[in-house]
C-alpha positions in Angstrom: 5.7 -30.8 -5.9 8.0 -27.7 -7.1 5.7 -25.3 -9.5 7.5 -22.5 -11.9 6.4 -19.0 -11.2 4.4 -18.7 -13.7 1.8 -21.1 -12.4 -0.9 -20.3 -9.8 -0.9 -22.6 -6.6 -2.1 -22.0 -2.9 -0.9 -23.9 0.1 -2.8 -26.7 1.8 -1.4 -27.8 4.9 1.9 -29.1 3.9 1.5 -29.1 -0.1 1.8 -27.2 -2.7 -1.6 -27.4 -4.5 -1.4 -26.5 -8.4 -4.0 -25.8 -10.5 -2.2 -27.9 -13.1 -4.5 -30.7 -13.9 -0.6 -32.8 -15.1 1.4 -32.3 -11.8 -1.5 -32.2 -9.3 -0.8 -35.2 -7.4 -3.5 -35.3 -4.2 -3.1 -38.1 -0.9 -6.2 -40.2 -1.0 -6.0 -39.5 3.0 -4.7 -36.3 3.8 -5.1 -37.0 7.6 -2.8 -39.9 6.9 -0.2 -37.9 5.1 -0.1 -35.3 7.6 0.2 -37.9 10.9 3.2 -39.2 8.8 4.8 -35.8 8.0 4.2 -35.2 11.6 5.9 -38.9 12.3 8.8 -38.0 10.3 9.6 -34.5 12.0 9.7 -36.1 15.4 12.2 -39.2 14.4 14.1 -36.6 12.8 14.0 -34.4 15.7 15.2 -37.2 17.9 17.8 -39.4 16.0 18.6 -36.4 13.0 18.4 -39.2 10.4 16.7 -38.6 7.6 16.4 -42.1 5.9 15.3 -43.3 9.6 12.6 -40.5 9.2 11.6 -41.1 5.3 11.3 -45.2 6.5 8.6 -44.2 8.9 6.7 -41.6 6.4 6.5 -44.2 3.9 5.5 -47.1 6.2 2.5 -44.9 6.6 1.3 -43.8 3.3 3.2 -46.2 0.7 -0.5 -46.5 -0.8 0.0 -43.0 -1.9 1.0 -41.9 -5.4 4.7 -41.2 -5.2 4.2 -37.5 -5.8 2.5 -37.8 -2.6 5.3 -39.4 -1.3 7.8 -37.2 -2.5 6.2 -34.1 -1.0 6.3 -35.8 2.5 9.4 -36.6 2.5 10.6 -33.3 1.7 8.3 -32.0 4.7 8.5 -34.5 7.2 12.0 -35.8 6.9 13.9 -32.4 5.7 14.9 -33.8 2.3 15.8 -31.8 -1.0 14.4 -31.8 -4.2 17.1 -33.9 -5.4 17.3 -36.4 -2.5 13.6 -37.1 -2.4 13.6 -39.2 -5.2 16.8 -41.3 -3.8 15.2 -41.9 -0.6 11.5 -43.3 -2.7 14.0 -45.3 -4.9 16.1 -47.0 -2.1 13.4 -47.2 1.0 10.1 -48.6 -1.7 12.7 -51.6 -2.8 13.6 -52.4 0.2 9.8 -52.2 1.5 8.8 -54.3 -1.8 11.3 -57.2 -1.0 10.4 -56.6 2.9 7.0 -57.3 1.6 7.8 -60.4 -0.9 9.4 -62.4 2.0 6.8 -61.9 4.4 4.1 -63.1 1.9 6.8 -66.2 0.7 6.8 -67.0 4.5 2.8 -66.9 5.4 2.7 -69.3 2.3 
């Protein structure tokens, strides 16, 4: 999560931690998050796809709020600002109707 100058924040780990009660978005498991950042850097490393590496981040932690999300993306699968976003849009979709055909199956 991008903070503007003016704001205090410290690193932890791989996030930006703000002491802005409105943007703070925390991972429920940061052990988790960080073995999917971690994930994402070495599908990255070896196929340099960025989508393929996003996929595998959010596989991981799509129980995470999407701020969460977001921030992993951008350091585990090298994404911008910008693109983040794209990538949550376009891979949680696909996950959701991934996830609505296996449960339309089981039935």
């Amino acid at each position: 999560m991008l903070t503007p100058t003016n704001q205090r924040s410290t690193h932890s780990g791989d996030f930006i931690v703000t002491n802005d009660p409105k943007s703070a978005a925390l991972p429920h498991n940061p052990s988790l998050v960080n073995e999917a950042i971690s994930a994402g850097r070495i599908i990255l490393a070896d196929s340099g796809s960025k989508a393929a590496a996003c996929r595998a981040i959010f596989e991981l932690i799509h129980d995470e709020h999407r701020d969460v999300i977001l921030q992993a993306f951008m350091a585990g699968g090298q994404v911008t600002v910008k693109g983040a976003p794209t990538y949550f849009y376009n891979i949680s979709k696909k996950f959701k109707r991934k996830q609505q055909s296996v449960s339309v199956s089981s039935a």
